[in-house]
GUFI-791938 format. One line per 8 residues: number of its first residue (from 1); for each residue y, z, x of N, C-alpha, C. Coordinates in steps of 0.2 Angstrom, whole numbers, plus 2048, in hexadecimal, padded with zeros to 3 digits. Atoms other than C-alpha are relative to their C-alpha. Layout:
NUM	Y:Z:X:Y:Z:X:Y:Z:X ~ ... $
REM end
This chain:
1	7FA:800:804:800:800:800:806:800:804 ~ 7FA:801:7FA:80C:804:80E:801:7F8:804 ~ 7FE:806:7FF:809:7F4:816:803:7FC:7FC ~ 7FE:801:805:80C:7EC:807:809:800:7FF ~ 7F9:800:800:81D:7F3:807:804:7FF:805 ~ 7FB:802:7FB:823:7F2:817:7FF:7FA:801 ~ 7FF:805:800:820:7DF:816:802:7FF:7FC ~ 7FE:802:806:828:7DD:806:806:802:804 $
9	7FB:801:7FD:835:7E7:80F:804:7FA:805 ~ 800:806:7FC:836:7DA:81D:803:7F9:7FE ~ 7FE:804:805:837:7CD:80F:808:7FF:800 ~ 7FB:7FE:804:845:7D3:808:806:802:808 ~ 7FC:801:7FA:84D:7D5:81A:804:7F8:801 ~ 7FD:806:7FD:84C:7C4:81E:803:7FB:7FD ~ 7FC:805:806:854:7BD:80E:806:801:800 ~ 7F9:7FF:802:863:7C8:80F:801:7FF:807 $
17	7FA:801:7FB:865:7C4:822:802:7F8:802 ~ 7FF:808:802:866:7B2:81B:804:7FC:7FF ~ 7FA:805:805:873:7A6:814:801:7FA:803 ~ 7FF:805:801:878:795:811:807:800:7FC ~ 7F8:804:803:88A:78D:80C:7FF:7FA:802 ~ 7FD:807:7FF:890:77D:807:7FA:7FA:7FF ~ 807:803:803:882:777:7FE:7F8:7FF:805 ~ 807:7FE:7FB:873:77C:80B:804:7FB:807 $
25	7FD:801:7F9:87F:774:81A:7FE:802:806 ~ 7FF:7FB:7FB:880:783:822:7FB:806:7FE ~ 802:7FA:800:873:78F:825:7FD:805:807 ~ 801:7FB:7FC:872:79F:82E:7F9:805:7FF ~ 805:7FB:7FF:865:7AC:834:801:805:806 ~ 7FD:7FA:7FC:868:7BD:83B:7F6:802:800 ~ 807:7FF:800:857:7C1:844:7FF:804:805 ~ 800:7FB:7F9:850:7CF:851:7F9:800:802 $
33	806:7FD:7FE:843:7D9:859:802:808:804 ~ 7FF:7F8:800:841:7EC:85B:7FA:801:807 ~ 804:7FF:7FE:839:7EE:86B:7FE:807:806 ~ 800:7F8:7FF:833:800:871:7FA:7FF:807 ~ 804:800:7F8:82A:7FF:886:7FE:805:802 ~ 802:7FA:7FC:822:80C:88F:7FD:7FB:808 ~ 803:801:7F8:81F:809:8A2:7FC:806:803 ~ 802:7FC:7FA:814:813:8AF:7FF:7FD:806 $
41	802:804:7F9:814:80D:8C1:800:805:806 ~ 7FD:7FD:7F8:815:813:8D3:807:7FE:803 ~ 7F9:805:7FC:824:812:8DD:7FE:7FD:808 ~ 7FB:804:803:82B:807:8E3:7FE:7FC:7F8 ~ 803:805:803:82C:7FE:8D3:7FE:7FB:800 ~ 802:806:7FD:824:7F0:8D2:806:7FA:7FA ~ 7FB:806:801:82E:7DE:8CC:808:802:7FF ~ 7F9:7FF:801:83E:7E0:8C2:802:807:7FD $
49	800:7F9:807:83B:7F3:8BB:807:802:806 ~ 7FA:7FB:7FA:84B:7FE:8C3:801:805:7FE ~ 801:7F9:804:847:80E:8C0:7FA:805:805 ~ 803:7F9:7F8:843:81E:8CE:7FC:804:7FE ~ 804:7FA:806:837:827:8C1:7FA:7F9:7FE ~ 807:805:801:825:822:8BE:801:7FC:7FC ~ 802:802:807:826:821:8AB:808:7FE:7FD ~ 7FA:805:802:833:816:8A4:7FF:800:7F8 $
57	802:801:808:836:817:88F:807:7FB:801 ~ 7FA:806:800:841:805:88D:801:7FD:7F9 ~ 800:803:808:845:803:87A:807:7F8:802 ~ 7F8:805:7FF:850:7F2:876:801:7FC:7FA ~ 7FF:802:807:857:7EA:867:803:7F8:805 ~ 7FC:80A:801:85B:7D6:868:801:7FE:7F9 ~ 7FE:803:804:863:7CD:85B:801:7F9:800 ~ 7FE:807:800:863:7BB:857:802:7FC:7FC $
65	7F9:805:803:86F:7AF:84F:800:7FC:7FF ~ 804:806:7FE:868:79F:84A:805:7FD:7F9 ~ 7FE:803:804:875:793:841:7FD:7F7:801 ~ 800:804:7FF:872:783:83B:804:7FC:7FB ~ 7FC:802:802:87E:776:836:7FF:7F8:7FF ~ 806:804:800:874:768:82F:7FC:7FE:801 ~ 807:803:7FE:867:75D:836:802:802:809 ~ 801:801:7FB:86E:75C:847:805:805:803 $
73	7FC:7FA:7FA:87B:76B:84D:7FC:809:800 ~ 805:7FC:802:871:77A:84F:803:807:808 ~ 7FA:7FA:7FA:87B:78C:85A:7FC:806:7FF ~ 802:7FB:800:871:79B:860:801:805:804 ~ 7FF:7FB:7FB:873:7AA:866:7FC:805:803 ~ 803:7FB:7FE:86B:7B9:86F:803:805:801 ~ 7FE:7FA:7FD:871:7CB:870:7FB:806:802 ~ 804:7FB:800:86B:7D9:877:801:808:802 $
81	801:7F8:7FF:869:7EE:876:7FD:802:805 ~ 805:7FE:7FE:861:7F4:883:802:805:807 ~ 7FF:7FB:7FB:862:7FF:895:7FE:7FD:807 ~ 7FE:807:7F9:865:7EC:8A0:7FA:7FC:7FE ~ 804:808:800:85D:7DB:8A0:7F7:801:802 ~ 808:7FE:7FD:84D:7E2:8A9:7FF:807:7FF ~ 802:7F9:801:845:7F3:8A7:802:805:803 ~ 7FE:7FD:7FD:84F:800:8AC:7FF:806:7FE $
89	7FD:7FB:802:855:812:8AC:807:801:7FF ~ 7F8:7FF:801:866:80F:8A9:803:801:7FA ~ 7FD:7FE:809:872:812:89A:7FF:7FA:7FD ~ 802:805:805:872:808:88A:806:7FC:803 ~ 7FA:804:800:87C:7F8:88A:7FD:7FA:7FA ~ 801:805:803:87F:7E9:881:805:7FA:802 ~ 800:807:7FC:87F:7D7:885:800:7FB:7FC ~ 803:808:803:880:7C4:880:7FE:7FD:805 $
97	804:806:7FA:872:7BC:888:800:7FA:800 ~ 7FE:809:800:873:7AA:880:804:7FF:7FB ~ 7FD:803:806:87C:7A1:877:802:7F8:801 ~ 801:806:7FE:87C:78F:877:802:7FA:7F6 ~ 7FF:804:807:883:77F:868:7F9:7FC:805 ~ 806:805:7FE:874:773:868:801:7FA:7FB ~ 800:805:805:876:761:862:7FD:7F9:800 ~ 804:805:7FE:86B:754:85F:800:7FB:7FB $
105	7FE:805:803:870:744:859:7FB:7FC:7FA ~ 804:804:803:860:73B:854:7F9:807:7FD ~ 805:7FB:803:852:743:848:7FA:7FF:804 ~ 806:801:7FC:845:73D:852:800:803:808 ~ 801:7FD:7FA:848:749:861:801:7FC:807 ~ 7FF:804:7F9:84C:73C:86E:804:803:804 ~ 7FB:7FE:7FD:85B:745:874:803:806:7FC ~ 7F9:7F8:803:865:758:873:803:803:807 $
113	7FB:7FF:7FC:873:75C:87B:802:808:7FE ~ 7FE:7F9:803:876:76F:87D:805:804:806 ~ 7FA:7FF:7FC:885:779:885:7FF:809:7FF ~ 800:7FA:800:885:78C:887:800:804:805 ~ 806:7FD:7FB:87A:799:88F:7FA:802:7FF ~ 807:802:803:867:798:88D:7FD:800:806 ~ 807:801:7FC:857:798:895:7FE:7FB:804 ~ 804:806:7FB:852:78D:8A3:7FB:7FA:7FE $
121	806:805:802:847:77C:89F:7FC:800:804 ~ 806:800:7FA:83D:77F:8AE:7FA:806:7FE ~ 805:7FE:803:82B:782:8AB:7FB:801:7FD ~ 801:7FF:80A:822:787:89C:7FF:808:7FE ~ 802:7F7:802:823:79C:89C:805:800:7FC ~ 7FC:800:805:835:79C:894:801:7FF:7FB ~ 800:801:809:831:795:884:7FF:804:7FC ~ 803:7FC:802:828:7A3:882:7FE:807:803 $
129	7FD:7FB:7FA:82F:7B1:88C:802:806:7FB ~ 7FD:7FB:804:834:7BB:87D:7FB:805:7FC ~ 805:7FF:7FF:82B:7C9:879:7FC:801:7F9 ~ 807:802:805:822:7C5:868:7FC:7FB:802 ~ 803:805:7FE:81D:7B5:871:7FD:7FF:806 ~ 804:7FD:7F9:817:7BD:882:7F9:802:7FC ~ 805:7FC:800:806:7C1:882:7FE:806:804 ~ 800:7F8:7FD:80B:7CE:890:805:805:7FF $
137	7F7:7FF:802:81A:7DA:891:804:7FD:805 ~ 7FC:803:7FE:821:7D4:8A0:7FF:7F6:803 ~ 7FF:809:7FF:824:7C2:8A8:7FA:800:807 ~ 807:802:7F9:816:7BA:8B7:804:802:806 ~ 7FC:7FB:7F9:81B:7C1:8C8:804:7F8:801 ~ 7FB:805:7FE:824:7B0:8CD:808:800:7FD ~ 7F8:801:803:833:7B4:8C1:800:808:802 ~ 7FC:7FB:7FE:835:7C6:8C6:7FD:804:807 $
145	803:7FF:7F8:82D:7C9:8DA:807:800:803 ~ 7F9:800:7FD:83D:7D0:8E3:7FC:7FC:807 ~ 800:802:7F6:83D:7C4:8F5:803:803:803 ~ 7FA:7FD:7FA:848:7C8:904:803:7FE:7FF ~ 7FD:809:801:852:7BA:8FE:806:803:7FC ~ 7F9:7FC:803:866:7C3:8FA:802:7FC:7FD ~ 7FB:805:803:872:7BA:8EE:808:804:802 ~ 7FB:7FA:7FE:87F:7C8:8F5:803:800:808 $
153	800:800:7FB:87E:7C6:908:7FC:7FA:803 ~ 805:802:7FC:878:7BB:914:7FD:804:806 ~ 800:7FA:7FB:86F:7C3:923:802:7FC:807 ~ 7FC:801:7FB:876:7C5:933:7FD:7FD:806 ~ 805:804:7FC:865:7BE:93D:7F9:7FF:7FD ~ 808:801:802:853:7B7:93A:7FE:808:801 ~ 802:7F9:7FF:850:7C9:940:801:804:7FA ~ 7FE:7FE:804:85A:7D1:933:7FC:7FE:7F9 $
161	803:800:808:855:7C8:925:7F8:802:7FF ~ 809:7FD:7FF:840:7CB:929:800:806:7FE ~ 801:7F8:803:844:7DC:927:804:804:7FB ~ 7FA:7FB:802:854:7E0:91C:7FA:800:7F9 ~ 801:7FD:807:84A:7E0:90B:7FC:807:7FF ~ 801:7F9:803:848:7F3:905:7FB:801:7F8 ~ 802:7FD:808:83C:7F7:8F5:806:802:7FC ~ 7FD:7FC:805:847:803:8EF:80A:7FE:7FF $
169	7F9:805:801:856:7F7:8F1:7FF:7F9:800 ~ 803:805:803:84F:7EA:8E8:803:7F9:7FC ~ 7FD:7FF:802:85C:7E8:8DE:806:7FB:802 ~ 7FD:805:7FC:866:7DD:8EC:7FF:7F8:802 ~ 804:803:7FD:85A:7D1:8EF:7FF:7FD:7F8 ~ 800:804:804:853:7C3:8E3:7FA:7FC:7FF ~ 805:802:803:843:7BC:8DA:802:7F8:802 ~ 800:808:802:83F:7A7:8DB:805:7FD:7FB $
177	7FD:802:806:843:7A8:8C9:802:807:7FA ~ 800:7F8:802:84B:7B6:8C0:800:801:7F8 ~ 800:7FD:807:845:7B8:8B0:800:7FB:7FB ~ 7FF:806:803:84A:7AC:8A2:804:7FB:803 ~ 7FA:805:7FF:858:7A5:8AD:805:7FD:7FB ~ 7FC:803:805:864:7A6:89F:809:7FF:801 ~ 7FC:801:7FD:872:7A0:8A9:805:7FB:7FB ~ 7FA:806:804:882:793:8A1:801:7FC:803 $
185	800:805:7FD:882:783:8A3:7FE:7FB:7FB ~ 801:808:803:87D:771:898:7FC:800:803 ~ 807:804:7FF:86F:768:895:800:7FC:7FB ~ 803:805:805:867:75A:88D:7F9:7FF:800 ~ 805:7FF:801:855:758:888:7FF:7FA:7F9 ~ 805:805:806:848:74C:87B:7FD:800:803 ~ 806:801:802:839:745:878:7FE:7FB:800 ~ 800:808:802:834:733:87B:7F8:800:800 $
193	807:801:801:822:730:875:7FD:809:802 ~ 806:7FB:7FF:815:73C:87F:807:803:806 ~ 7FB:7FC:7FB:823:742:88B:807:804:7FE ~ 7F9:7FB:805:833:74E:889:802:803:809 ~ 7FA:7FE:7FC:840:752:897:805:806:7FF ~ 7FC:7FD:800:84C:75B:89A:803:802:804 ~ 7FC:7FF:7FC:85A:760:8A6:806:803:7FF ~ 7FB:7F9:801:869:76C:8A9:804:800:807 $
201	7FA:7FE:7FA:878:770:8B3:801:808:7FF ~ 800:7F9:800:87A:783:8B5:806:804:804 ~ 7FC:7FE:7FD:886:78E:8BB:7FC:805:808 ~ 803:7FC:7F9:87A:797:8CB:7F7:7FD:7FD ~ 807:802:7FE:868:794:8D0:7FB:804:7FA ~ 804:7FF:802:857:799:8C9:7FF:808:801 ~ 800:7F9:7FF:857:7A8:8D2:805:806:800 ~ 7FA:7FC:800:868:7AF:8CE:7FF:805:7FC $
209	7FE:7FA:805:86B:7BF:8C6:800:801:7FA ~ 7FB:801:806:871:7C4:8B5:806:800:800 ~ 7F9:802:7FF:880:7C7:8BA:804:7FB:800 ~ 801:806:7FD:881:7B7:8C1:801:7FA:7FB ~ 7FF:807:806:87E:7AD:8B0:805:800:7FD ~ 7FA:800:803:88E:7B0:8A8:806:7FA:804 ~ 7FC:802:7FC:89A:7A4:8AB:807:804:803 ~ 7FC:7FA:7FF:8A8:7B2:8AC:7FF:800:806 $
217	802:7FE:7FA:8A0:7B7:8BB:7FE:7FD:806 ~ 800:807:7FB:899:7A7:8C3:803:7FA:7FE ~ 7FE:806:803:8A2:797:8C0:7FE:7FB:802 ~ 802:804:7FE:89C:787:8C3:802:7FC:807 ~ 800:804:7F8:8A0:783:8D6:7FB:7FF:804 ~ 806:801:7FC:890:783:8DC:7FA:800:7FD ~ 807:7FE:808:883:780:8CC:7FC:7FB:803 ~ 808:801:7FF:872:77D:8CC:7FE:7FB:7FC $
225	803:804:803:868:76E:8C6:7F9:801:7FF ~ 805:800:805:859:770:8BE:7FD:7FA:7FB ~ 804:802:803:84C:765:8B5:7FA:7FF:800 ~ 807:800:803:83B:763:8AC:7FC:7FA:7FB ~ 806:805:803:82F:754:8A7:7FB:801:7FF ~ 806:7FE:803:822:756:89C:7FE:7FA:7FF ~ 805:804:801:813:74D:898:7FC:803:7FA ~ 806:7FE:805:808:751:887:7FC:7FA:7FF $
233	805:806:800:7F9:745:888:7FC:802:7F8 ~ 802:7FF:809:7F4:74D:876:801:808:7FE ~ 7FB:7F9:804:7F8:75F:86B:7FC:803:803 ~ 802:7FB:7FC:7EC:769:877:804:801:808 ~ 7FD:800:7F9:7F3:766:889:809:800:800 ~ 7F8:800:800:806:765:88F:801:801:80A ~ 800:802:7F9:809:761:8A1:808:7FF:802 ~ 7FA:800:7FC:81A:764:8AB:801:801:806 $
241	7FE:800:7F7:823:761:8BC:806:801:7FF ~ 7F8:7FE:7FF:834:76A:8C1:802:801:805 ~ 7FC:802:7FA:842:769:8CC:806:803:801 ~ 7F8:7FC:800:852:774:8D1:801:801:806 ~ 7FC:802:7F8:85D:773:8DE:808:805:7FC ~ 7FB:7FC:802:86B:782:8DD:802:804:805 ~ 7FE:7FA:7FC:876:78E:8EA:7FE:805:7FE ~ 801:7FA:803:870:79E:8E8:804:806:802 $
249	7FB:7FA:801:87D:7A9:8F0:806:803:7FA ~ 7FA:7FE:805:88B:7B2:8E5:804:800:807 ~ 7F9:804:7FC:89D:7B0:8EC:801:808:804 ~ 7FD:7FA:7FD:89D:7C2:8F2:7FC:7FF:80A ~ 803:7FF:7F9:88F:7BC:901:806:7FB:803 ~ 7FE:804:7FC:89B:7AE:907:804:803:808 ~ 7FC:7FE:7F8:8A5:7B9:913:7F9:801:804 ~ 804:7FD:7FB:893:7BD:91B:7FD:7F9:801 $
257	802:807:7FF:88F:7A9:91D:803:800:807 ~ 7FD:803:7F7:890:7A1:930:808:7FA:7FE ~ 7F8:806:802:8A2:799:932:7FF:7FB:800 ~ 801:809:802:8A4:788:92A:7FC:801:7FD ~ 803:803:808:899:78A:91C:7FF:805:7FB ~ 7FE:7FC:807:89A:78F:90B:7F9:801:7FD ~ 804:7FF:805:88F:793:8FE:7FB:7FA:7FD ~ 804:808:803:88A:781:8F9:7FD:7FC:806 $
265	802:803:7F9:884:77E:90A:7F7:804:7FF ~ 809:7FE:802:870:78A:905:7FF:800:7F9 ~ 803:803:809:867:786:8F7:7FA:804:800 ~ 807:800:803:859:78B:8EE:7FE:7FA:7FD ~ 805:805:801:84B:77D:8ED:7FC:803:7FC ~ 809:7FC:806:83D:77F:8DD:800:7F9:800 ~ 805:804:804:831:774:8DB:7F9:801:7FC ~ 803:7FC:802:826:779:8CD:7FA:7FB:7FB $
273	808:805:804:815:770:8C3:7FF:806:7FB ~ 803:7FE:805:810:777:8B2:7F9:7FD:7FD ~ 804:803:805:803:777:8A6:7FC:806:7FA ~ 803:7FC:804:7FB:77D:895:7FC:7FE:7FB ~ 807:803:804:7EC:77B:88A:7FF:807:7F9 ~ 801:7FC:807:7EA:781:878:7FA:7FD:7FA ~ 805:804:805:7D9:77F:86F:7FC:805:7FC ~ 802:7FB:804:7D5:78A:861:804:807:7FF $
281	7FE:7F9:7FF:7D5:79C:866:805:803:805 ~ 7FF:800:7F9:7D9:797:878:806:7FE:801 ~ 7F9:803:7FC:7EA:796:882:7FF:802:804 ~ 7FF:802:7F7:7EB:791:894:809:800:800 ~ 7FA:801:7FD:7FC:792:89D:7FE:7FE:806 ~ 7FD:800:7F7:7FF:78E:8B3:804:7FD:800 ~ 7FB:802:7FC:80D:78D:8BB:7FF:7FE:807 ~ 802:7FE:7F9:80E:788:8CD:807:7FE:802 $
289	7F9:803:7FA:81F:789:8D9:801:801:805 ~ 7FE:800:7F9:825:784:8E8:804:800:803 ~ 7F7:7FF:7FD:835:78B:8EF:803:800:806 ~ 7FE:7FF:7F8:840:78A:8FD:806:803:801 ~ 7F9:7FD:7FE:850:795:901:801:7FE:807 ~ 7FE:803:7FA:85A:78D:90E:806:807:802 ~ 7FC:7FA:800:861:79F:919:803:7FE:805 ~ 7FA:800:7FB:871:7A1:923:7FC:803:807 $
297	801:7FE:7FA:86B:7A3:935:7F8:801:7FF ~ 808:800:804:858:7A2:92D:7FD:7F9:803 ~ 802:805:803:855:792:928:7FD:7FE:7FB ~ 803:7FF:805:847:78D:91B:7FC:805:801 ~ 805:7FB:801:83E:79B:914:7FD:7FF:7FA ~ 806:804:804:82F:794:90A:7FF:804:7FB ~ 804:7FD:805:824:79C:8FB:7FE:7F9:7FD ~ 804:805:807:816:796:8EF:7FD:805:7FC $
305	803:7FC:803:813:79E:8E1:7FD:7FE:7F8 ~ 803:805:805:809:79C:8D1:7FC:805:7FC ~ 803:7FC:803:800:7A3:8C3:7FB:7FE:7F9 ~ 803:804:806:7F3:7A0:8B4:7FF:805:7FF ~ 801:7FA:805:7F2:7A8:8A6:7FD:7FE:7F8 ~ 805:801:802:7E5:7A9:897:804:805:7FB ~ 7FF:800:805:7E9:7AD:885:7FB:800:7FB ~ 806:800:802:7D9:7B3:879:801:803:7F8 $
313	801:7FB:808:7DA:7B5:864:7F9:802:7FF ~ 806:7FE:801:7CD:7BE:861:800:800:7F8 ~ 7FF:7FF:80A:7D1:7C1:84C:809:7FE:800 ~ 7F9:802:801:7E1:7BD:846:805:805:802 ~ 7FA:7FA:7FD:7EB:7CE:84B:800:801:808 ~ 801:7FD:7FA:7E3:7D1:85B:7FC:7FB:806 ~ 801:803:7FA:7E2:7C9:86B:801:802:809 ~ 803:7FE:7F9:7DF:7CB:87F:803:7F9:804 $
321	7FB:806:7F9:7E8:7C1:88F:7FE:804:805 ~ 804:7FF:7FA:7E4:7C2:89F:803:7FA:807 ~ 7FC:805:7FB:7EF:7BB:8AF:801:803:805 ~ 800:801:7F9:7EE:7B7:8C1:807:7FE:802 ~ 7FB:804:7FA:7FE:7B7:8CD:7FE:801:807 ~ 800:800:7FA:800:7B4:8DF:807:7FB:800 ~ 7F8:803:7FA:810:7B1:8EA:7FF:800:808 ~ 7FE:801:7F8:80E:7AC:8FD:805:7FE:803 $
329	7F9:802:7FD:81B:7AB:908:800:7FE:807 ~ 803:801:7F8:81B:7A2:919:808:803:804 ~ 7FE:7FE:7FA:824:7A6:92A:808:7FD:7FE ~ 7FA:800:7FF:836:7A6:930:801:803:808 ~ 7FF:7FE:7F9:83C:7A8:941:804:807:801 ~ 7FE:7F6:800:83D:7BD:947:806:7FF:805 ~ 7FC:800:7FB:849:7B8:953:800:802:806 ~ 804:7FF:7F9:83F:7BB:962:7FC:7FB:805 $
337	804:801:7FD:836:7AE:964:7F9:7FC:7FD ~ 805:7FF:802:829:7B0:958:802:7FE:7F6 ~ 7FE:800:807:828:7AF:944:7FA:805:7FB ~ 802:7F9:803:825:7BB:937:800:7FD:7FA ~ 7FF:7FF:806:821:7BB:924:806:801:7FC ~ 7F9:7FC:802:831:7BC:91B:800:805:7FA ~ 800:7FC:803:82A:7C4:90D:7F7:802:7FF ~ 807:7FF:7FF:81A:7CD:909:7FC:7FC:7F9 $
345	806:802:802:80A:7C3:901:7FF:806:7FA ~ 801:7FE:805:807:7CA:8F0:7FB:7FE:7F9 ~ 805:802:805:7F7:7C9:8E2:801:805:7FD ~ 7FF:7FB:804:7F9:7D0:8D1:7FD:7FD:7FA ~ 805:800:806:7ED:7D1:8C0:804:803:7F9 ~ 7FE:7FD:806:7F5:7D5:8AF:7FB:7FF:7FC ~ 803:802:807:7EA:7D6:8A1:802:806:7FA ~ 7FB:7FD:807:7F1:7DA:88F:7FB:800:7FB $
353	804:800:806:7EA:7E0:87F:805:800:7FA ~ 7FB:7FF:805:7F5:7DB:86F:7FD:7FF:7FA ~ 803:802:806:7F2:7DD:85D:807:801:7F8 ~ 7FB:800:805:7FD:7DA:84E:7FF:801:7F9 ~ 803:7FB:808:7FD:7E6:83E:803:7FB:7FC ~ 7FD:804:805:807:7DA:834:805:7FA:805 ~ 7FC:807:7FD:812:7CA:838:805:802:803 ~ 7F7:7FD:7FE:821:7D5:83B:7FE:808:807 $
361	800:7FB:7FB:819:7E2:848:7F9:800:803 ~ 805:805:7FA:80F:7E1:858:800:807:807 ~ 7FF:7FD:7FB:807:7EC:864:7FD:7FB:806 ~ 803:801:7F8:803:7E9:877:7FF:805:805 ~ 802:7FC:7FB:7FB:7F1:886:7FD:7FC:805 ~ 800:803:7FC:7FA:7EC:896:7FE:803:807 ~ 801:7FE:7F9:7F4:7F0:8A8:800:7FB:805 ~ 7FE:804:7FA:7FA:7E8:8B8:7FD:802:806 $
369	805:7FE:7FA:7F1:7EB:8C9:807:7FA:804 ~ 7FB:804:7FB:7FE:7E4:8D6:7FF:801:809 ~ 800:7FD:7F9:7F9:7E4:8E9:802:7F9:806 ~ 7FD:806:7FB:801:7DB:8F9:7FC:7FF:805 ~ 806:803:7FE:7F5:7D2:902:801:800:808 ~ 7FD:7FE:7F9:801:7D4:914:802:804:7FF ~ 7FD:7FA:7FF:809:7E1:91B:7FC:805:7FD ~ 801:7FC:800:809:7F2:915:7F9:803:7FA $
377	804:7FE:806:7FD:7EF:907:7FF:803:7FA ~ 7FF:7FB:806:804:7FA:8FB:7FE:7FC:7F9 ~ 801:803:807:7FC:7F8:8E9:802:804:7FC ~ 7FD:7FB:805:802:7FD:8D8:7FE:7FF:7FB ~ 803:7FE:808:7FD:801:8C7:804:7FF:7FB ~ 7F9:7FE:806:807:7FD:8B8:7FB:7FF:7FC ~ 801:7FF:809:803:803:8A6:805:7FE:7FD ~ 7FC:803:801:80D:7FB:899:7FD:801:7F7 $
385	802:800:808:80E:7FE:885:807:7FB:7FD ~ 7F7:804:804:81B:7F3:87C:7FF:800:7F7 ~ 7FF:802:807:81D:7F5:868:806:7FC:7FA ~ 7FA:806:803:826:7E6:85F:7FF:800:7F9 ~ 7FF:801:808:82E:7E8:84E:804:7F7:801 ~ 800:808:803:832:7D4:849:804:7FF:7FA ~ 7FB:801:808:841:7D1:83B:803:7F9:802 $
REM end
């Protein structure tokens, strides 16, 4: 009987967070998620967590804003409640994380033109990076693995940089790809037969910050290009290749750059392969990326990283995933003579349990095993509950 009511509730939510004007022209919807996390880990934390205490309670409310203005203008937004971008311990705050017009000429998808701040087309974890549509709670080590790699400073020697990255100043330092990469910038995108593109100009790189994506904050002097070709040979598979070329320092490293060059002088190189399989019960994802940050008084410092990940309904509420990372990292000159790893080799296992009591709420539970395969070896343990209320 309760269920009962609290989907009738639901109902009756989604109608009054409803409307249209102007003869069905214009219609709005105000939509969220209520999402309530518990962490356990060892420290240091492991990926994006920022937080000096084992057990982490991370509640967050997002809100979403989806107008459309008939067939082909269509404006959304993203807000959010929470205690920062990634899983902290810090105070509440609130944000707008995207917001984007999106317009597309023709009914048949060929072409859309959208302007804002939004999610990366590079891929295929972003589309479904949010957390009704994850199957874990956090993202595959490739979007949040802090490198040595600073967007703050350059370092002052191959020496320097081998050694400056700190666990517990993690914080300074910068992942491949940070998350959804909901940076500002234009794009266009379609669908021509069995293929679908897509491409972007961006205000900072893949692996910028939050801070970072606000145009406010970063302006377009040195923006990132980005793009993605897909291949669907029929409704189970989906096949893509991607490509970004972007500066990655913020304007605050420029005084610590070699004289005569600026910021637009090192880049971050991605080059990334996708792929995903859906058949029945079954969903497949793999990513696989090849990066290259070009450092001041460095050079290139490489990485490949990569992940596959499994998707199982077992009954229509309850299902089970199961996903493989690995990131390596080659050499760079120690400044001696010799060359050194510039970051440390890492293998990591998530598997998640999710079941959903009704269409509008959803639990999860998760265990991650994280160990680095060089260096000091340190492993670490993460526990993970997440419960999603859905309006």
């Amino acid at each position: 009987m309760h269920a009962f009511e609290l989907e009738d509730f639901f109902e009756r939510l989604d109608t009054g967070l409803s409307a249209t004007a102007f003869q069905d022209t214009l219609r709005t919807r105000l939509s969220g998620t209520i999402d309530t996390e518990f962490y356990h880990f060892e420290q240091p934390a492991p990926g994006l967590i920022d937080s000096k205490i084992d057990n982490l309670f991370d509640p967050r409310l997002t809100l979403f804003l989806d107008a459309q203005i008939g067939s082909h203008i269509y404006f959304f937004t993203q807000s959010r409640l929470d205690r920062g971008f990634d899983p902290s311990d810090h105070g509440a705050q609130v944000r707008l994380d995207e917001y984007a017009l999106r317009i597309t000429p023709w009914d048949d998808g060929r072409f859309t033109l959208q302007v804002g701040k939004f999610g990366t087309v590079v891929g295929n974890f972003v589309p479904r990076h949010l957390s009704w549509d994850n199957p874990f709670i956090n993202a595959p080590l490739v979007y949040e693995n802090i490198t040595a790699v600073s967007d703050k400073a350059a370092p002052d020697s191959p020496r320097d940089f081998a050694r400056s990255f700190e666990a517990n100043a993690k914080y300074e330092f910068n992942p491949v790809i940070w998350g959804p990469s909901y940076a500002s910038g234009i794009s266009f995108s379609g669908r021509l037969g069995r293929f679908d593109y897509a491409a972007e100009m961006k205000n900072s790189s893949l692996s910028s910050r939050p801070e970072s994506w606000n145009a406010t904050e970063t302006d377009f002097d040195h923006p990132s290009f980005n793009a993605r070709l897909g291949f669907r040979p029929n409704q189970m598979w989906n096949f893509g290749v991607s490509v970004s070329d972007g500066a990655y320092f913020r304007t605050e490293a420029e005084r610590t750059l070699p004289r005569g060059r600026d910021i637009g002088d090192f880049r971050e190189l991605v080059f990334g392969q996708d792929a995903s399989f859906a058949w029945h019960h079954l969903q497949l994802w793999a990513e696989v990326y090849e990066a290259r940050f070009q450092v001041p008084r460095v050079g290139d410092a490489d990485t490949f990283a990569y992940y596959f990940e499994a998707k199982y309904k077992f009954t229509p509420q309850f299902f089970g995933a199961l996903r493989w990372n690995q990131q390596l990292f080659g050499t760079v000159s120690n400044g001696a003579g010799g060359n050194i790893r510039w970051s440390q080799n890492l293998g990591r296992v998530d598997i998640a349990a999710g079941y959903r009591f009704t269409p509008h709420t959803q639990l999860k539970l998760q265990y991650s095993f994280q160990h680095e395969t060089t260096g000091p070896r340190d492993d670490n343990h993460l526990f993970a509950a997440q419960f999603t209320v859905r309006f």
